[in-house]
N, C-alpha and C positions, 0 to 999 in steps of 0.2 A: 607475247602473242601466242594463242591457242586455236589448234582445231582440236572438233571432238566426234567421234562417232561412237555410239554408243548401241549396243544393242541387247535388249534384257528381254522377259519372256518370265513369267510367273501362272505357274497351274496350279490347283489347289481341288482337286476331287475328293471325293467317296462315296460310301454308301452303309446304310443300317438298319437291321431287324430289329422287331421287335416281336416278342409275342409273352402276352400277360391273362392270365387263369386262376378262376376264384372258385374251388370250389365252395367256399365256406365264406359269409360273409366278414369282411373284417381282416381279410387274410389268403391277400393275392399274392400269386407265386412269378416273376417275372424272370424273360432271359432275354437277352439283349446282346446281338452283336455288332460291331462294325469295324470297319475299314477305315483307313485315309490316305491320300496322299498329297505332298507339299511336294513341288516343283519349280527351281530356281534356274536358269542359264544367263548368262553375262557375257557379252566379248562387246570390248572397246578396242579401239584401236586412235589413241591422241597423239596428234604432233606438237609437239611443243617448239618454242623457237626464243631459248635464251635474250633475255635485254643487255645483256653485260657482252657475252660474247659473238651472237647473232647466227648460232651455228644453231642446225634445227636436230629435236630429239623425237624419235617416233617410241610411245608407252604402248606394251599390245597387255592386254589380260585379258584370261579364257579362265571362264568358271563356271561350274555346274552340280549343282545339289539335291539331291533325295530324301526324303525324311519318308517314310513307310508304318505305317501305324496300325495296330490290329487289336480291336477290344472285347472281353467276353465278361458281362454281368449277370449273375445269378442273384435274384433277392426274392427273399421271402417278410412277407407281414404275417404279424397273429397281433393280440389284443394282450394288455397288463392290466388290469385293473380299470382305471380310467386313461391307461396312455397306449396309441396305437403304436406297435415297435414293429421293427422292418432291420434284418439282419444280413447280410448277402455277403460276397465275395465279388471280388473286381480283378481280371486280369487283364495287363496290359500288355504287349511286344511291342518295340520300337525298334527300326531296322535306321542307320545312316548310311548314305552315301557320298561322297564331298570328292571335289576335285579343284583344287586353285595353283593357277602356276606362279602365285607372288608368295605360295606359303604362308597363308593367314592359318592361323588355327583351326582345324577343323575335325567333327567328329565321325567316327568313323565304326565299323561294329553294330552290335543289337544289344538290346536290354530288355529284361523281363519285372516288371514291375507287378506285384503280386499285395494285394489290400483287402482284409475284412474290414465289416464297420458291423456297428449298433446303432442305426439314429432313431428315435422317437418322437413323437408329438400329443400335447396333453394341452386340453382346453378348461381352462377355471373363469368361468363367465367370457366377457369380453376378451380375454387376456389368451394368447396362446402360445405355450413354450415349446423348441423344438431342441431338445441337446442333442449329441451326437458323439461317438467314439469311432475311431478308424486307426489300424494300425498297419502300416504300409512296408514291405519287403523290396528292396534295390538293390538288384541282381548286381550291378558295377560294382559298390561297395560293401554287397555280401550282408548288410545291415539291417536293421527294423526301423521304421520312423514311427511312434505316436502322434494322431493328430484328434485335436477336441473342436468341439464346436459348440453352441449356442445359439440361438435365435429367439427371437420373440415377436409378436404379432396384436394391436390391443383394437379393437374397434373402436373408436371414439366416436363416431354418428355414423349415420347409415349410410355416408357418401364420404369419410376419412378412417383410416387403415396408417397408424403409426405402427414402420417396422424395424427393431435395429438387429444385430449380429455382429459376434464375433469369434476368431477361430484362426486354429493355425494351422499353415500346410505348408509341405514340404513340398518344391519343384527339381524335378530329375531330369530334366532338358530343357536349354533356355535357348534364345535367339539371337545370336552376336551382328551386329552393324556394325562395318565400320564404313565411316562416310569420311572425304573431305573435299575441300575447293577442287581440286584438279580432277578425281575420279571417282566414279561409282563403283560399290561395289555387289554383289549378290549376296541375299539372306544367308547365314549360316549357320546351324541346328549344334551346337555341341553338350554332352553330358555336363552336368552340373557337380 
């Protein structure tokens, strides 16, 4: 036999700039800022009451999480020939906060995630290629990640748009669950 009180709370704000300037056709200069914030709290408080012995157990857990997010994009377009290319830099800060009194895993610190790219796009009739180059710095592990892309885009009629992609990236903060029968827990952000 179970009671349960359970009480959670999830916020999830931000906000974002932009501002994009051409003087030249062919070849806009964009900057781009924003913010976020992810917000988690949890407190249950379950009584449980043994079948075997019939003696009752009261479960308390208090948890509370921050994830702090701050992003700055610089990009530029110009023209190659027949392909329009766009070059820029990406910087990321990611700030954590975590508090769990059962000691689940959790992340804690900032990280700076720091990424130029090269993406392009070239049209050959109906057919339109987008590849792309990005290679990404991770301030945790002090390293470089390469990442590629591709895309494509074909018009088949004037009302069907076949499009596929493919491409690989690197994720530097993921989001752990842990869930079971007896109790809930709260989101938690930890470095990858």
């Amino acid at each position: 036999k179970a009671c349960y009180a359970d009480q959670s709370l999830w916020v999830n704000t931000g906000v974002g700039l932009r501002w994009q300037r051409e003087k030249k056709a062919g070849a806009p200069v964009l900057i781009s800022l924003g913010w976020s914030r992810y917000q988690s709290n949890f407190f249950s408080a379950d009584s449980i009451v043994s079948v075997t012995t019939g003696l009752p157990s009261k479960l308390l857990r208090d948890e509370s999480f921050l994830l702090n997010d701050a992003n700055l994009r610089l990009d530029k377009g110009f023209r190659s020939g027949r392909w329009n290319m766009r070059s820029g830099l990406h910087l990321n800060g990611t700030a954590l906060e975590g508090r769990d009194n059962a000691n689940l895993k959790s992340g804690q610190g900032s990280a700076i995630i720091s990424s130029f790219y090269l993406q392009s796009e070239g049209s050959f009739g109906k057919l339109v290629l987008r590849p792309g180059l990005r290679w990404s710095h991770y301030s945790i592990h002090n390293k470089g990640y390469p990442e590629w892309r591709l895309s494509s885009s074909w018009k088949a009629t004037g009302n069907l748009e076949i499009k596929a992609g493919i491409h690989r990236v690197h994720q530097f903060i993921h989001r752990l669950r842990q869930q079971s029968l007896g109790m809930n827990h709260s989101d938690v952000w930890i470095w990858s």
